[in-house]
Structures are given as C-alpha cells and as structure tokens.
N, C-alpha and C positions, 0 to 999 in steps of 0.2 A: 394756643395749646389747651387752657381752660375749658375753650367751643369747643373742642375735639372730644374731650370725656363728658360735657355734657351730653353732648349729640351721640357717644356709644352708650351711655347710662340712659337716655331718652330710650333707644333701639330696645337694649334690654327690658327696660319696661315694657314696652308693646310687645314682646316677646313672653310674658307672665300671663296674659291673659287668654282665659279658656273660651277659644272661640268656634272650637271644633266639637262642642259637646252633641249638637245634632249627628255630625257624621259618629261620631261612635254609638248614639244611641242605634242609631241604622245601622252599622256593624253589628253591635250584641243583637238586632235583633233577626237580623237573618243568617246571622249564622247558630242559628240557637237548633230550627229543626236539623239540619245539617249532618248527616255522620256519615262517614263513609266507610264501605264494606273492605276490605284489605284481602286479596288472596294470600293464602300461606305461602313461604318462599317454596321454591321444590328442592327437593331433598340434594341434598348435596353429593354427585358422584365420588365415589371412590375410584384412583385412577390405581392402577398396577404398578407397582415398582418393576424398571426395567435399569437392568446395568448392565454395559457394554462391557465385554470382555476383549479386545482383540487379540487375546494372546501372543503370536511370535507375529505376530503385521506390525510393518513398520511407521512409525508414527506420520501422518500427511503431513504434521505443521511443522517439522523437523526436517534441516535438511540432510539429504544424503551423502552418507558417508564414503568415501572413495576407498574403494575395496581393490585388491588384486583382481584380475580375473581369475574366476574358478576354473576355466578350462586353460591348461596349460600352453596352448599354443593361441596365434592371432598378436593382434594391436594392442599395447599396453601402454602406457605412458609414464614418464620418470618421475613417482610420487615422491622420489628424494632431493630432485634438482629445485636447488630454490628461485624462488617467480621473482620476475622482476616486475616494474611497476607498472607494465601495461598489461599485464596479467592480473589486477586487482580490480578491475572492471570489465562486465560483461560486452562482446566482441559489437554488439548494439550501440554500446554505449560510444565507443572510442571513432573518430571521424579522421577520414584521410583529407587532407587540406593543400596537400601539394606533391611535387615532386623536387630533388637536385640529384645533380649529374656531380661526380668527382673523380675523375681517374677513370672514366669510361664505365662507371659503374654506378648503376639507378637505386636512391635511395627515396622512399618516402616516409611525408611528415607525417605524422599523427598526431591528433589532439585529445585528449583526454576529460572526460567530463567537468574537471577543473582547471581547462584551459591550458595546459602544462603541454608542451609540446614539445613531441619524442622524433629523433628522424632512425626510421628503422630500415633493417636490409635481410635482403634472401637470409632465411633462415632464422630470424629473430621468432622470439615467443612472444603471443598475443592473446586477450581474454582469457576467461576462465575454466574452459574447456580445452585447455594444453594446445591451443592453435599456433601454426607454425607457418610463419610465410614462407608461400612455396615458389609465386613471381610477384615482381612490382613491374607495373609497365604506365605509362605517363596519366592514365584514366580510375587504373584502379589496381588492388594488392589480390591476389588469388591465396588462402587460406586453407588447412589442412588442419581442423581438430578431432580429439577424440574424447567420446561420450559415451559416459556408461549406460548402457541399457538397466531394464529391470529387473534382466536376470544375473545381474553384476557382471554381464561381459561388455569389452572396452567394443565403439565402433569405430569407422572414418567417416569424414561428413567434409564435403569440400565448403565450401563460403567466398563469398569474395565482400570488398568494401571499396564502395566507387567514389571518387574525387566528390567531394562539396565544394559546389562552385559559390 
C-alpha cells in the first residue's frame, strides 16, 4: 500500500514539469499575425403574425358528436338504447372465431380485443357504428351499420366479418 502512493506521488511529479514551453512558444507565435474578418450576421426577418380563426368549423382533433338527422325522414339509429359490450370496440377490432348450433338456430362467437368472448345471434348490436347482425352463416356474420355523414345525415353501410381460422 506504501508502493502504491509512492508510485502515484512519483506520477504527479513528472506531471509538474514544463516540458511543453517550445509548443506554446510556437503557438503565441503564429497565431499572433492571425485575425480573422467576421461577416455581420444578416438582419433578422420579421415574420407576420397569423391567427387562425376557424369560426363555426368543427374541431378535426375532436371527435364527432352524434347528432339527429337534420332532414326528417331516412336511417336514424336509437341514440337512447344503451350499448352493450360489443358496441365499445370498433367493428375491426372484434373477431368472429366460431360458430354453435342450439335448437336449430346458428349463433356465432366473437372475440373482443381483450379476449372476452361473446356468442351472438340474428339481431344483436355490434361496433360502434350502431351495427346490427342481419345473417350468421358458418363462415362469416353479414352486418348493417349506420354512419353519420358530414352533413349530419344517418347512412346504411353493409360489412360482413369472416371466421379467423
């Protein structure tokens, strides 16, 4: 242990002496004629204040709100019935994974993006676009939703969701 601080008190000695005094004299001496010319920065643009005003346009990052249709006749959907739980995920999300037969009548399963599996029948509600199973046949579910356009009228849109094998 002794050897050990000698030998880093040795180091720091040789580390005291000036053995670099030629390279600096060569430093101060050519950098002495030296100077360099600097361009001016250029003038700093002013840019215009612009404020967006979108007045009555409806926000894009917001989503839209489910309105009546304004024109009184057509496709409307029952904004009072309450959704069940495979109505809380979009109709992409939800996977059909089988079928069973009960009493001569064809039900299929569905799966739900958290594994949770539903077995549904003619007429149940599906996704978030008021979808309605309209057939289940051993392959795939045939689907009826309705989606507001941008002039807040309701439309129909068929879909279907094919067996995941």
């Amino acid at each position: 242990m002794k050897s050990l601080w000698l030998f880093a008190l040795a180091l720091l000695a040789g580390c005291a002496q000036d053995e670099f005094a030629d390279l600096r004299a060569y430093l101060a001496q050519a950098g002495q004629g030296v100077q360099q010319k600097l361009e001016p920065l250029p003038p700093v643009k002013v840019q215009e204040e612009f404020s967006y005003d979108p007045g009555e346009l409806p926000d894009p990052f917001r989503p839209r709100s489910m309105k009546a249709a304004k024109s009184g006749g057509g496709v409307q959907p029952d904004l009072t019935r309450p959704k069940g739980p495979l109505e809380q995920d979009p109709l992409d999300g939800l996977r059909m994974v089988g079928t069973i037969e009960k009493g001569g009548k064809l039900f299929a399963l569905v799966r739900r993006p958290d594994n949770t599996l539903y077995r549904v029948a003619k007429g149940d509600h599906v996704g978030q676009n008021f979808g309605v199973i309209l057939a289940i046949s051993e392959s795939s579910i045939e689907i009826k939703e309705i989606v507001q356009d941008g002039g807040g009228d309701w439309t129909e849109s068929k879909a279907s969701m094919a067996l995941q094998e």
